[in-house]
Backbone atoms as SQL, in Angstrom:
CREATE TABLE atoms (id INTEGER PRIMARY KEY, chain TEXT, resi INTEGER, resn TEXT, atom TEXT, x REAL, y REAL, z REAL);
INSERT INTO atoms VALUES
  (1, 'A', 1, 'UNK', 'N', -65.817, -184.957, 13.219),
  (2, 'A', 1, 'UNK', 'CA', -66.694, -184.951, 14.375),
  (3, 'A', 1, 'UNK', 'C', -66.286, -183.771, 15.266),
  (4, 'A', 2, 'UNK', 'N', -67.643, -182.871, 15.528),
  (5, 'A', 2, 'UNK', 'CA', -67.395, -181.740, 16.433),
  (6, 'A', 2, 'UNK', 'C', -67.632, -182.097, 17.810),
  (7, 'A', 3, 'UNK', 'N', -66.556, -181.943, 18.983),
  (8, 'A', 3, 'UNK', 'CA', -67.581, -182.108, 20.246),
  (9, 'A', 3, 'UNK', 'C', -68.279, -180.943, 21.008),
  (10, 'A', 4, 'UNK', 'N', -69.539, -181.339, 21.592),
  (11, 'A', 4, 'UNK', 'CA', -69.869, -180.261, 22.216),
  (12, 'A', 4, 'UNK', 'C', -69.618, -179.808, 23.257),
  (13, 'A', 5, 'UNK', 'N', -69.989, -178.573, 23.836),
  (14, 'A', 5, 'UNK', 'CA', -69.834, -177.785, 24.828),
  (15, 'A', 5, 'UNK', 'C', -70.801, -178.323, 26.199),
  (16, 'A', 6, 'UNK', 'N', -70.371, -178.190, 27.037),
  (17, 'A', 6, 'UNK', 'CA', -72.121, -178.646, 27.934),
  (18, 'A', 6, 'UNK', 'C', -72.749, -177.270, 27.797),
  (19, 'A', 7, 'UNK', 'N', -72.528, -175.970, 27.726),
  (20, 'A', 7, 'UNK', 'CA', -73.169, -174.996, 27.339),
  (21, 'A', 7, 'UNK', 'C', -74.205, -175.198, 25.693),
  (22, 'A', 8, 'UNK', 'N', -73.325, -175.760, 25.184),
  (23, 'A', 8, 'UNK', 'CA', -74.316, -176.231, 23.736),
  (24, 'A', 8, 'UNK', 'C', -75.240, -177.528, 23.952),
  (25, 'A', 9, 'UNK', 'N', -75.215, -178.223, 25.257),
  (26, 'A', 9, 'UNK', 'CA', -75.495, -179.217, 24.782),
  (27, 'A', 9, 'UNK', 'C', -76.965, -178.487, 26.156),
  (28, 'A', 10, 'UNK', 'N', -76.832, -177.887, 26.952),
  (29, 'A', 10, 'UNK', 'CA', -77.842, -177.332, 27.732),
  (30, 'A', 10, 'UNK', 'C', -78.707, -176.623, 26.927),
  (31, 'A', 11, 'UNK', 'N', -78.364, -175.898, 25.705),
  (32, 'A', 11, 'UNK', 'CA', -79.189, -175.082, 25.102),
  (33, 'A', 11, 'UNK', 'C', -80.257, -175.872, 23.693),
  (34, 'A', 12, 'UNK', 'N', -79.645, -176.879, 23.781),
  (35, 'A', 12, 'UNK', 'CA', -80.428, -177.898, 23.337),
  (36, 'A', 12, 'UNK', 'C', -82.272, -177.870, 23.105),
  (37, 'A', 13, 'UNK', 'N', -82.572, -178.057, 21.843),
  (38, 'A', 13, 'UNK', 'CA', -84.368, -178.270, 21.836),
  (39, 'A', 13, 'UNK', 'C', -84.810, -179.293, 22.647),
  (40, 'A', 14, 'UNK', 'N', -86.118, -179.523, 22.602),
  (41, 'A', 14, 'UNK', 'CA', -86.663, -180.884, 23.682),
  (42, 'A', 14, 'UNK', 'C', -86.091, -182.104, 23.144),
  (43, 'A', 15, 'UNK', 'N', -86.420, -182.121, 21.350),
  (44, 'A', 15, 'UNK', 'CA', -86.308, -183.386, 20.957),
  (45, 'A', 15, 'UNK', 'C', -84.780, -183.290, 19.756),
  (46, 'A', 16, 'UNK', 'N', -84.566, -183.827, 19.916),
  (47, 'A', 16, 'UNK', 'CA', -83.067, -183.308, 19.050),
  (48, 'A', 16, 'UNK', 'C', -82.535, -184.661, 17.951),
  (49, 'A', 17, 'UNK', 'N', -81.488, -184.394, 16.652),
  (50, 'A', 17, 'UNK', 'CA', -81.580, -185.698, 16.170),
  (51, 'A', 17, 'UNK', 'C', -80.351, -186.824, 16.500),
  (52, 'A', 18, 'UNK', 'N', -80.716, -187.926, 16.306),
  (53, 'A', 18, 'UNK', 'CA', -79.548, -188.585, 16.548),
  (54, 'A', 18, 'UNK', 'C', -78.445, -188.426, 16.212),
  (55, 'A', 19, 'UNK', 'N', -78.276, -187.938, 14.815),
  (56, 'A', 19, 'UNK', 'CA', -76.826, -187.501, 14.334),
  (57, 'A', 19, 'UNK', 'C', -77.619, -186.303, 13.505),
  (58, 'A', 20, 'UNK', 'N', -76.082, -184.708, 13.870),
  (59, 'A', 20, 'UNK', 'CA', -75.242, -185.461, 14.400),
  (60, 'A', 20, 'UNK', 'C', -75.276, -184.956, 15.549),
  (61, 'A', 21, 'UNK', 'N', -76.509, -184.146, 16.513),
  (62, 'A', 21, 'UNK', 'CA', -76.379, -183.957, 17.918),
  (63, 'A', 21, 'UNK', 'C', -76.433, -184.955, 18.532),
  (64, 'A', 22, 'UNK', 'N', -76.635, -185.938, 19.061),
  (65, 'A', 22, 'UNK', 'CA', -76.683, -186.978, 19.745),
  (66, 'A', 22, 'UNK', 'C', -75.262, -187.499, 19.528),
  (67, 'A', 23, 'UNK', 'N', -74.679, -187.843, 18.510),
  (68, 'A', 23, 'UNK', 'CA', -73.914, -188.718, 18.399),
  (69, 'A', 23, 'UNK', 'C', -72.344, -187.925, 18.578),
  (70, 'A', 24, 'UNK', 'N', -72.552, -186.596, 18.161),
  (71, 'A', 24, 'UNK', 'CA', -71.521, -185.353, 18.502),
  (72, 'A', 24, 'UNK', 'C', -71.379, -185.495, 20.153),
  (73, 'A', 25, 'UNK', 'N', -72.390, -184.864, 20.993),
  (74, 'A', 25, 'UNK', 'CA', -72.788, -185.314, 22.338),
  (75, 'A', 25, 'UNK', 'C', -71.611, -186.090, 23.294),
  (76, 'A', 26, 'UNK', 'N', -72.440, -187.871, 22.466),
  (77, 'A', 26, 'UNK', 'CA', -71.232, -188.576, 23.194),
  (78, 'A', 26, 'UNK', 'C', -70.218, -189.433, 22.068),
  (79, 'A', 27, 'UNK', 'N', -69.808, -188.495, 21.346),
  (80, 'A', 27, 'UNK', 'CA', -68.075, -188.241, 21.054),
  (81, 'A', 27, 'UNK', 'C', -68.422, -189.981, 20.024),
  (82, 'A', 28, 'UNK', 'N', -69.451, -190.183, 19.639),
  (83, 'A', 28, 'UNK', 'CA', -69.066, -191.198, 18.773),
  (84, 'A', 28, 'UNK', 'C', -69.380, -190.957, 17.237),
  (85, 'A', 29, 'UNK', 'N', -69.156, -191.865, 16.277),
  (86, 'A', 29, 'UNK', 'CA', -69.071, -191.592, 14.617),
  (87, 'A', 29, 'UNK', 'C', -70.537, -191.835, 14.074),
  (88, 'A', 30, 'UNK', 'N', -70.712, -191.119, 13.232),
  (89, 'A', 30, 'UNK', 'CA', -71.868, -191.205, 12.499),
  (90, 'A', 30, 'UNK', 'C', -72.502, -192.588, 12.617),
  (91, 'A', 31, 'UNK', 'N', -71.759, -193.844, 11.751),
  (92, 'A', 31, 'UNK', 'CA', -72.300, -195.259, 11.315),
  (93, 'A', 31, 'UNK', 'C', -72.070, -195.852, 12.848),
  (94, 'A', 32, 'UNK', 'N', -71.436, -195.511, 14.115),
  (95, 'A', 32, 'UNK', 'CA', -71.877, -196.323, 15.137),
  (96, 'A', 32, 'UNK', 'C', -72.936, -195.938, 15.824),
  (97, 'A', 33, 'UNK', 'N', -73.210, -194.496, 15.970),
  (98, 'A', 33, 'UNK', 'CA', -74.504, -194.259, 16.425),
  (99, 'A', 33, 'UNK', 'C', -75.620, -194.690, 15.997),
  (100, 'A', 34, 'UNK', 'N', -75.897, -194.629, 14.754),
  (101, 'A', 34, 'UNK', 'CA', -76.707, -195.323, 13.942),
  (102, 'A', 34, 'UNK', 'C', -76.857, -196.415, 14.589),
  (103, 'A', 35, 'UNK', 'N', -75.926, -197.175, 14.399),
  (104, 'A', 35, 'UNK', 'CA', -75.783, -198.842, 14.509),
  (105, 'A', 35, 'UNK', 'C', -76.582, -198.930, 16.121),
  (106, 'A', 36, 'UNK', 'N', -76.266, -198.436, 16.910),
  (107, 'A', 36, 'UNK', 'CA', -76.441, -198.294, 18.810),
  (108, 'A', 36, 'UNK', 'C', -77.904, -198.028, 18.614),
  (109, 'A', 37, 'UNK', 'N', -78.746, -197.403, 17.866),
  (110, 'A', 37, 'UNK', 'CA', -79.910, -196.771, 17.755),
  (111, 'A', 37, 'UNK', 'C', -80.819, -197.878, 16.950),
  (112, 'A', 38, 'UNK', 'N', -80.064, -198.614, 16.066),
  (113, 'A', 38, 'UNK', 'CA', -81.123, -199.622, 15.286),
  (114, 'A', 38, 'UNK', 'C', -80.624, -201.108, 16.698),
  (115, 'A', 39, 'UNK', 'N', -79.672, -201.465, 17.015),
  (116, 'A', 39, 'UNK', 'CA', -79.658, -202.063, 18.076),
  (117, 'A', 39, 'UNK', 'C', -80.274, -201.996, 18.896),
  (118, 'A', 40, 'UNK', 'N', -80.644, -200.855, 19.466),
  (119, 'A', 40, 'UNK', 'CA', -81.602, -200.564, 20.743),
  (120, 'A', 40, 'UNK', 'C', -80.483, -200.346, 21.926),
  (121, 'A', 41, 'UNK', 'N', -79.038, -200.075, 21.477),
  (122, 'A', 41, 'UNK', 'CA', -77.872, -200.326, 22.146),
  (123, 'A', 41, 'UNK', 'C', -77.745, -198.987, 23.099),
  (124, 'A', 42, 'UNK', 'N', -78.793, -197.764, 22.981),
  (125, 'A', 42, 'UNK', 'CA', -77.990, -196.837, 23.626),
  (126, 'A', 42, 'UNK', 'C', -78.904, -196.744, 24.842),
  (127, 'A', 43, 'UNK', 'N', -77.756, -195.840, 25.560),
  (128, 'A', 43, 'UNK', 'CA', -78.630, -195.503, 27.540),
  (129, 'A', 43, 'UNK', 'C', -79.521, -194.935, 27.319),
  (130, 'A', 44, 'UNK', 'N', -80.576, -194.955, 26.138),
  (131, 'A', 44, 'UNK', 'CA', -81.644, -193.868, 26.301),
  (132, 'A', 44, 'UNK', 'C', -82.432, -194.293, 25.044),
  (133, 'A', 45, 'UNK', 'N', -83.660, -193.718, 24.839),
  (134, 'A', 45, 'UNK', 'CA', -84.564, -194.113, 23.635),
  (135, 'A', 45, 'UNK', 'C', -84.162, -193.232, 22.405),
  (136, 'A', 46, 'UNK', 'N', -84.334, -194.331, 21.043),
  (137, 'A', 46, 'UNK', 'CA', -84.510, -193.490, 20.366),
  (138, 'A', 46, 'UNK', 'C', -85.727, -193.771, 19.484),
  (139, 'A', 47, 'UNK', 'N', -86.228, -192.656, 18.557),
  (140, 'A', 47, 'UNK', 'CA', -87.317, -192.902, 18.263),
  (141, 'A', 47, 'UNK', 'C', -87.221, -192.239, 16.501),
  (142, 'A', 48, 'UNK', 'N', -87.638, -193.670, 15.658),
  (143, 'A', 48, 'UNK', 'CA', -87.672, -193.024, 14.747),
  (144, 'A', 48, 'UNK', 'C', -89.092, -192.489, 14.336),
  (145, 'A', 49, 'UNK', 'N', -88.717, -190.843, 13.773),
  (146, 'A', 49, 'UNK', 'CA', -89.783, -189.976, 13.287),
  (147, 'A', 49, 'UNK', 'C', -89.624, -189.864, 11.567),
  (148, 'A', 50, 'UNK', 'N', -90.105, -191.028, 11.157),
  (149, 'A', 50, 'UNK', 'CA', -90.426, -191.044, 8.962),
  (150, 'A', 50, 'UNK', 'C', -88.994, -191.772, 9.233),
  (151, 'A', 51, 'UNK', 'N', -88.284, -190.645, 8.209),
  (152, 'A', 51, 'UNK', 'CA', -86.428, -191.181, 8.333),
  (153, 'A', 51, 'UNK', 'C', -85.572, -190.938, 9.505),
  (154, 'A', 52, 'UNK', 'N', -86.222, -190.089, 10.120),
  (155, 'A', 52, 'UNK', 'CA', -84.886, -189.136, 10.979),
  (156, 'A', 52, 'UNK', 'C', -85.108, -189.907, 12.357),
  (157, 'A', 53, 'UNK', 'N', -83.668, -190.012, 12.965),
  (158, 'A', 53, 'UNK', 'CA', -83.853, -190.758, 14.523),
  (159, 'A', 53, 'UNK', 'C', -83.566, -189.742, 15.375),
  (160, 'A', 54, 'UNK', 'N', -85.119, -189.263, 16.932),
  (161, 'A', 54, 'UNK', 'CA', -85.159, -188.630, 17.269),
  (162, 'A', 54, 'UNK', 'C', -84.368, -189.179, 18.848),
  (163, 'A', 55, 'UNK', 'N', -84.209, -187.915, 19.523),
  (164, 'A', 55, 'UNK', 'CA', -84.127, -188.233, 21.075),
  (165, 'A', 55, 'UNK', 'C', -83.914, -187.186, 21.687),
  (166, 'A', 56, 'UNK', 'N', -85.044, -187.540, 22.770),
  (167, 'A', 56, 'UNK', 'CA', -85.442, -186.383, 23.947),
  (168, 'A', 56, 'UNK', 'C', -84.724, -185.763, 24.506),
  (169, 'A', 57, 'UNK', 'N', -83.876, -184.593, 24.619),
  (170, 'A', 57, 'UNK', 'CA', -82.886, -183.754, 24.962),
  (171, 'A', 57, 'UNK', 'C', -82.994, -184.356, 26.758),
  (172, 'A', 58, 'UNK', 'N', -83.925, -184.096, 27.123),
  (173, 'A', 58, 'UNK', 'CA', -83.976, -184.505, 29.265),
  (174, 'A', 58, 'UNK', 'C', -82.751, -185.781, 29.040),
  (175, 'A', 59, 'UNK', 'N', -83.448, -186.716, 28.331),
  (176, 'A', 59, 'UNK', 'CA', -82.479, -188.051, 28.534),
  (177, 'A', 59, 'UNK', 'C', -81.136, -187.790, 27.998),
  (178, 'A', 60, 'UNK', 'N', -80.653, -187.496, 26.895),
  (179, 'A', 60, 'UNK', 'CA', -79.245, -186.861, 26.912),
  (180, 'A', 60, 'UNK', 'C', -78.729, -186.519, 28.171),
  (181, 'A', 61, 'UNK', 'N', -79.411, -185.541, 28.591),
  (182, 'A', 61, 'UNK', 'CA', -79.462, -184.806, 30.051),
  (183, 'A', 61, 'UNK', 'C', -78.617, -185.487, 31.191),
  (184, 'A', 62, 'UNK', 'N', -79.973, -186.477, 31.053),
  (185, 'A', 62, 'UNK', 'CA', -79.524, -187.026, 32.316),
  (186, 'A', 62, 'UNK', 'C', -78.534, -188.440, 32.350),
  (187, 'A', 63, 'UNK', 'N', -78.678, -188.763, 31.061),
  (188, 'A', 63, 'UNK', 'CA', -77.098, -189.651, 30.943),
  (189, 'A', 63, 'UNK', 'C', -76.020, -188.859, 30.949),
  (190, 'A', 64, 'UNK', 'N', -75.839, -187.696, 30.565),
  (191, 'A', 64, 'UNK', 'CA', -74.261, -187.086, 30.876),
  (192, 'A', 64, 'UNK', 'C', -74.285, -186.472, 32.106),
  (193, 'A', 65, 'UNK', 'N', -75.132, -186.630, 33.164),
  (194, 'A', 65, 'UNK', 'CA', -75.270, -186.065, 34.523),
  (195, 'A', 65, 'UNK', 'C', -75.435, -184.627, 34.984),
  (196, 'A', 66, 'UNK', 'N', -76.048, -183.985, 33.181),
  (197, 'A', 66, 'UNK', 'CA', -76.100, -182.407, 33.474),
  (198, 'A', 66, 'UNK', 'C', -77.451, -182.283, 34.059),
  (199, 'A', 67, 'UNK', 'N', -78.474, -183.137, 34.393),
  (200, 'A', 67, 'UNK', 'CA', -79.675, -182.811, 35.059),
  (201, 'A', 67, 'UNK', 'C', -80.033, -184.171, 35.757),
  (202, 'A', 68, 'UNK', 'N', -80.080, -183.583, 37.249),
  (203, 'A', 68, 'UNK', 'CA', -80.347, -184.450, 38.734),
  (204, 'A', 68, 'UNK', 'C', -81.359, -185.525, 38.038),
  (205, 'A', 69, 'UNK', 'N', -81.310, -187.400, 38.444),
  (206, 'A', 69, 'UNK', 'CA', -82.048, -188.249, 38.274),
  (207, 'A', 69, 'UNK', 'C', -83.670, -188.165, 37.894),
  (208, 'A', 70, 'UNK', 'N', -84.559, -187.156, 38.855),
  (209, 'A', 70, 'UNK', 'CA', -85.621, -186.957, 39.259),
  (210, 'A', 70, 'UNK', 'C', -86.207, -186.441, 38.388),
  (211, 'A', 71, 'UNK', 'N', -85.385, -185.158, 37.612),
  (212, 'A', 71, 'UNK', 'CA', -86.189, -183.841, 36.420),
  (213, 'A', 71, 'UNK', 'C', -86.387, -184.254, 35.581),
  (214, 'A', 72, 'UNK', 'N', -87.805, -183.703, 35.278),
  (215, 'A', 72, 'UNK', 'CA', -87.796, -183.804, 33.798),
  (216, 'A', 72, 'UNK', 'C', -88.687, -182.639, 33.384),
  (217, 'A', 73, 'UNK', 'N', -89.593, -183.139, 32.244),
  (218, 'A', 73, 'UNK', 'CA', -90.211, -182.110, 31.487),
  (219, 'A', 73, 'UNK', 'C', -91.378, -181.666, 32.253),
  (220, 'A', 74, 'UNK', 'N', -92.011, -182.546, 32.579),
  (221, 'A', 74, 'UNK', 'CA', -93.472, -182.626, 33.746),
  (222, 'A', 74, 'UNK', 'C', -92.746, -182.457, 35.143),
  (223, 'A', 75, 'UNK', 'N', -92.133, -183.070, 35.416),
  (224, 'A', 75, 'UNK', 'CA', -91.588, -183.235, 36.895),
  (225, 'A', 75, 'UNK', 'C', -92.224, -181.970, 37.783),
  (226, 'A', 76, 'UNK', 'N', -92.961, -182.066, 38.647),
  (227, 'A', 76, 'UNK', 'CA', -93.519, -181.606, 39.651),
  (228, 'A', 76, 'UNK', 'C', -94.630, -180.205, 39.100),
  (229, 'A', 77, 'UNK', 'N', -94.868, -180.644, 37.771),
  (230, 'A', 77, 'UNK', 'CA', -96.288, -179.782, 37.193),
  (231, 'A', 77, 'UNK', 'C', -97.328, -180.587, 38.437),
  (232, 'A', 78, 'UNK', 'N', -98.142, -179.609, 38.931),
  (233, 'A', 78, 'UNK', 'CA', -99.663, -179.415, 39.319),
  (234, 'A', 78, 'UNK', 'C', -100.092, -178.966, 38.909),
  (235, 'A', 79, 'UNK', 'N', -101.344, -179.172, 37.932),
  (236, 'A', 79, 'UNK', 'CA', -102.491, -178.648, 37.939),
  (237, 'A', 79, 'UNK', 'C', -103.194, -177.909, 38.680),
  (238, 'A', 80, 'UNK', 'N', -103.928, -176.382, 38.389),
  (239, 'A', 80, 'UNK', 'CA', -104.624, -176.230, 39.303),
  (240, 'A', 80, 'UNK', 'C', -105.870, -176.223, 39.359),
  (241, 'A', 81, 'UNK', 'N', -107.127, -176.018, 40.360),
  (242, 'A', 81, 'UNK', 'CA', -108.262, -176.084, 39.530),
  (243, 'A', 81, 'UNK', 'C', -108.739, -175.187, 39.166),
  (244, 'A', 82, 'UNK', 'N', -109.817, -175.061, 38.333),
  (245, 'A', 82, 'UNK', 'CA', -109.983, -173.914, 37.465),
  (246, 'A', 82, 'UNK', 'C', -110.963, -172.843, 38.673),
  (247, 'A', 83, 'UNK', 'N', -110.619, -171.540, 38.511),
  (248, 'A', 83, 'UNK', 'CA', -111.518, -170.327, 39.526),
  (249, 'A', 83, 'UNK', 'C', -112.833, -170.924, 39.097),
  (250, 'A', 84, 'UNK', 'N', -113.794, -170.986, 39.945),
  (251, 'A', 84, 'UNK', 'CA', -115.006, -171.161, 40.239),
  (252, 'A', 84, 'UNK', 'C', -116.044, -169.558, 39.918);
C-alpha cells in the first residue's frame, strides 16, 4: 500500500476508483475497502459503475478536510440568460 500526497490526492479526476485511489487515500487495505463499500460503511458514496467501485473525488475532498464544507462541483454556478 502506497500513501498519498495531498498534492496527489488534489490532482485527482472528478470520479476516481475505489481501489486503489480511494482506499490508498485513507491508508486502508484492498479487502477492507471493498468490504466498507459493499457495507455502505464509508463517510461518503460509493457507486458501483459494471464491476468497478466509483467515488466522487469533491467527497474524498471533503472528508480529508482538503476542501471547505460548502464546495463543490456546481457550488455557486449561475446561469446566465441568454443575449437577447
Amino acid at each position: 500500500m502506497t500513501a498519498m500526497t495531498i498534492a496527489e490526492i488534489l490532482d485527482l479526476p472528478a470520479v476516481v476508483p475505489l481501489w486503489p485511489t480511494v482506499g490508498n487515500a485513507l491508508g486502508l487495505a484492498e479487502s477492507t475497502t471493498y468490504q466498507l463499500a459493499a457495507q455502505k460503511r464509508l463517510p461518503f458514496e460509493a457507486v458501483r459503475l459494471g464491476r468497478r467501485w466509483m467515488v466522487r473525488t469533491v467527497d474524498l475532498h471533503r472528508f480529508l478536510g482538503l476542501r471547505p464544507e460548502g464546495t463543490g462541483t456546481a457550488d455557486g454556478y449561475q446561469p446566465t440568460a441568454p443575449a437577447a
